[in-house]
N, C-alpha and C positions, 0 to 999 in steps of 0.2 A: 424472671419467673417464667417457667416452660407453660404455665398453664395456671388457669385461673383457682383461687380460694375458693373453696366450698363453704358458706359460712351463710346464717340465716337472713332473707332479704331484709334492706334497712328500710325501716320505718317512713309511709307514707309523708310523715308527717314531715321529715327533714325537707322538704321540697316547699313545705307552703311556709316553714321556719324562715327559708335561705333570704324570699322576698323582704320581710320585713329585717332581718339582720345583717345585711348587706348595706342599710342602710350608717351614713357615718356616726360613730359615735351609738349604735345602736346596741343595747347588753337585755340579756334576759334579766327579768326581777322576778322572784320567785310568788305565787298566788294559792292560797290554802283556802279551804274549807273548814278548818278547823279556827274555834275564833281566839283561841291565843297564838296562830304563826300567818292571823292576817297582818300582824304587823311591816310595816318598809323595813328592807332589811339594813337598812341605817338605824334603825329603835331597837338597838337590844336584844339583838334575836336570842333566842333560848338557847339554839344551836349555832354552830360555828358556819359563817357565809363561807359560801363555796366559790371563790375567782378563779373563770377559766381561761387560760390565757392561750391562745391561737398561734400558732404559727406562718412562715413564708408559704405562697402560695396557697394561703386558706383565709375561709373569712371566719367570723361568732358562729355563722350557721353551721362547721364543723360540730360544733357543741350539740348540736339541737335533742339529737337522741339520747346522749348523754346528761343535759337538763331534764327535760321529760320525767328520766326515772330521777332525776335527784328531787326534782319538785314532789314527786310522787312521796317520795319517802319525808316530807316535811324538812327539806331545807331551803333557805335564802342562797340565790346563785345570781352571780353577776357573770355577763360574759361581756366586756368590751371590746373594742375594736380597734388593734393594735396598728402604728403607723408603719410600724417595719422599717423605717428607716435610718436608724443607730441603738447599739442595745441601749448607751446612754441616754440617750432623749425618750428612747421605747421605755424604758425601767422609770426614768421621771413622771410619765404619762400611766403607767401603772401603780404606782407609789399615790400619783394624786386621787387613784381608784380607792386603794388601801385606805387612803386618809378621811376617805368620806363613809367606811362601811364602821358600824360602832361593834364592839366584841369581836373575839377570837376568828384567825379565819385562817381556811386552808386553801392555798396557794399552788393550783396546777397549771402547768405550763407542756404545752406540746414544741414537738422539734425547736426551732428558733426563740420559740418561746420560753423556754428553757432557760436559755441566756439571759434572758428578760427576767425571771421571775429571781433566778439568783441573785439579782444585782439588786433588783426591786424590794428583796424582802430583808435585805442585810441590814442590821440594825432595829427592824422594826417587831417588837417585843410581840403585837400581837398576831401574828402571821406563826401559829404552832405546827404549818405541817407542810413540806413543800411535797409537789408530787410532780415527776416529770414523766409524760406519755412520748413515748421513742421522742425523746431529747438531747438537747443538748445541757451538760452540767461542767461548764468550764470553773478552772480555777481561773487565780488573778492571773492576769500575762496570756492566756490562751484564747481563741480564738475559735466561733464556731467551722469556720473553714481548716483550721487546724485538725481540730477533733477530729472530723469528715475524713481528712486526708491520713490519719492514726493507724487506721486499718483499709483494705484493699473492701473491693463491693460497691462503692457508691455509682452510679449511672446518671448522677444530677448534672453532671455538665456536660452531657452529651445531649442530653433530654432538652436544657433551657437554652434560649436566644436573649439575647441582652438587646435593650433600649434605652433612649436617652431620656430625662425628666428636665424641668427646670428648677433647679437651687433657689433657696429664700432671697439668696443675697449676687446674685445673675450667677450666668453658665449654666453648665448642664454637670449630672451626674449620673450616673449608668444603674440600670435597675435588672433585675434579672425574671422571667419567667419563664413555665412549662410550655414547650411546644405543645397544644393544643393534639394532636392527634397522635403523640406521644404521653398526654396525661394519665391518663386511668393506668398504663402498664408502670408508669416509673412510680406514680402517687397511689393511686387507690385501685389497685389489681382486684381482683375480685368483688368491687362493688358495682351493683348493678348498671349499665351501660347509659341508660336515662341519667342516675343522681352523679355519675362521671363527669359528664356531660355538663348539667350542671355546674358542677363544681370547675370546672376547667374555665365555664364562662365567666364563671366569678371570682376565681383567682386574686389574689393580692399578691403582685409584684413585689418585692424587697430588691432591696440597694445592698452592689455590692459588697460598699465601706463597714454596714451592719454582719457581714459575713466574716470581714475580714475585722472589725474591732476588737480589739483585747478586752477582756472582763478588767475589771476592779474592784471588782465583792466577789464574794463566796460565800451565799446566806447558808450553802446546805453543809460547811461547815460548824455549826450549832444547831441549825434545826435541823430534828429528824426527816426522814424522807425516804418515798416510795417511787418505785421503777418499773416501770411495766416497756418492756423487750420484745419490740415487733422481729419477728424472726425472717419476718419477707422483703424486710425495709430495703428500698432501694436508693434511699435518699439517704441517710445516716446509716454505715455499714454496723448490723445486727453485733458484729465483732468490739465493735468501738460502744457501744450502746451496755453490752456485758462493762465492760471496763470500765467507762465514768459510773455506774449505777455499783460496782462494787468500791468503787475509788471512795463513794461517798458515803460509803456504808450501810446501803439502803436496804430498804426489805422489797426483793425482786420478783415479780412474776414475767412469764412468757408466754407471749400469746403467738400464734401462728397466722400472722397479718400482715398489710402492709403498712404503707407510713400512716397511713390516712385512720391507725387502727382505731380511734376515737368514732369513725362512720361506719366503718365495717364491724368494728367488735365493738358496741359500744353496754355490751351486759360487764365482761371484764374490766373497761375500763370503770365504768361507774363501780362494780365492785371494789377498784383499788382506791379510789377517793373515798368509799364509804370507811374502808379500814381504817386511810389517815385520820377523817375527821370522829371519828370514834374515838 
C-alpha cells in the first residue's frame, strides 16, 4: 500500500479494552441497562449470542470497537481467546465456547479464524449464521496456507520471523510473528500509529502446523454466511478473499481496508454481523 487509508480514527476506548483482554482466557460478556438483556448470556438470551473469533497475530482486544456497538445495540457477545496453535485443537477450544452459550448463535471469525469457525460449527445445529471478516473459508483437504498461496498479493512472509516454542510432549515447534516495525504496513495500514503500536506489542504468534493443517468440516456448507472483502489486505490476497466468499455462496460486502479491518473499519464490520444475526 503506497499510502495510508483515510478512514475515521478508532475509538479511544480499543486501548483501555486491549489491557484487560490480553489477558488468557479473557472474552467480553455483554452488560445492558435494560432489565430483560441483564441476563448471562448463557440464560436464554432473547437474541442470538455473538462469538467473535480472532485471528493470527491478534488478540480479543481486536474486537473491542466492534463489541462496543454490538453491546449497544442489545446483544450477548463473547470474544475468547484463541490458542492458535492447530485449527483442530483451536475449533475444539471454540466448540467447548459454543457449548457453554444457551440459544441460537452467530459465529464470526477473522482471517485464521475462519478456519477455526468452520471446523467449530460443523454439526452444531445452533450456530445459524457463520460470518467470516477477510478470512479464511477452507474446504475439507485445504489449507489456510493454501488458500494464501491461490492468488498472487500476499506480503506475510516477508513481513514475519519465525521462533521456537516448547511442545506439551518435549521439542520445540516453530511459531511465526509480524516483524514489529513492519506491522502497521503489512496488518493495519492506516490505523492510527499509537493503536499499531499497540497491537504489534500484543500480537499472538500462531504455529506454523495451524497454517499448514488441512480442514476436516465445512460448516459454511449448510450454514448460510456473510463476507466482508478487505480490499487493502496484505495478508490474505483481496483476490483469494472474492473467491472463497463466492465459493460459499455468501452475501458479500467490500470494504476499502486492510487485514486488521475489524480496528480500522469497525462501523461495516458490526453492520455485516448485525445482518447475519437478524
Amino acid at each position: 500500500m503506497n499510502s495510508p487509508i483515510s478512514r475515521r480514527t478508532v475509538t479511544a476506548s480499543l486501548l483501555a479494552s486491549a489491557a484487560v483482554l490480553a489477558t488468557p482466557g479473557a472474552a467480553f460478556a455483554a452488560t445492558s441497562t435494560s432489565e430483560n438483556q441483564q441476563a448471562d448470556p448463557h440464560q436464554h438470551p432473547a437474541k442470538p449470542t455473538i462469538v467473535l473469533v480472532h485471528g493470527a497475530f491478534a488478540d480479543a482486544s481486536s474486537w473491542s470497537a466492534v463489541v462496543e456497538r454490538l453491546l449497544r445495540r442489545g446483544y450477548h457477545v463473547l470474544a475468547p481467546a484463541l490458542p492458535l496453535r492447530g485449527v483442530a485443537s483451536d475449533a475444539a477450544y471454540i466448540r467447548s465456547v459454543l457449548d457453554s452459550v444457551q440459544g441460537p448463535i452467530v459465529l464470526v471469525g477473522h482471517s485464521y479464524g475462519g478456519s477455526v469457525i468452520s471446523q467449530a460449527a460443523a454439526g452444531f445445529s445452533r450456530v445459524k449464521a457463520l460470518v467470516y471478516i477477510a478470512a479464511f473459508v477452507p474446504d475439507i483437504g485445504e489449507s489456510a496456507l493454501e488458500l494464501t498461496n491461490k492468488y498472487p498479493g500476499s506480503t506475510l512472509a516477508q513481513a514475519t520471523s519465525s521462533q521456537s516454542y516448547p511442545l506439551p510432549g518435549g521439542g520445540t515447534g516453530e511459531e511465526l510473528i509480524i516483524k514489529k516495525d513492519l506491522f502497521r504496513e503489512q496488518f493495519a495500514a492506516g490505523v492510527p500509529i499509537p493503536t499499531a503500536r499497540v497491537m504489534a506489542a500484543g500480537q499472538r504468534p500462531i504455529t506454523v502446523a495451524a497454517l499448514q493443517e488441512k480442514a476436516t468440516a465445512a460448516a459454511w456448507k449448510k450454514i448460510p454466511s456473510w463476507y466482508l472483502v478487505a480490499t487493502e489486505d496484505r495478508n490474505i490476497p483481496p483476490a483469494a478473499e472474492r473467491w472463497m466468499a463466492k465459493r460459499a455462496g455468501a452475501r458479500i460486502i467490500t470494504v476499502r481496508a486492510p487485514h486488521a479491518v475489524a480496528v480500522s473499519d469497525p462501523g461495516p464490520v458490526t453492520d455485516l454481523i448485525l445482518s447475519a444475526a437478524r
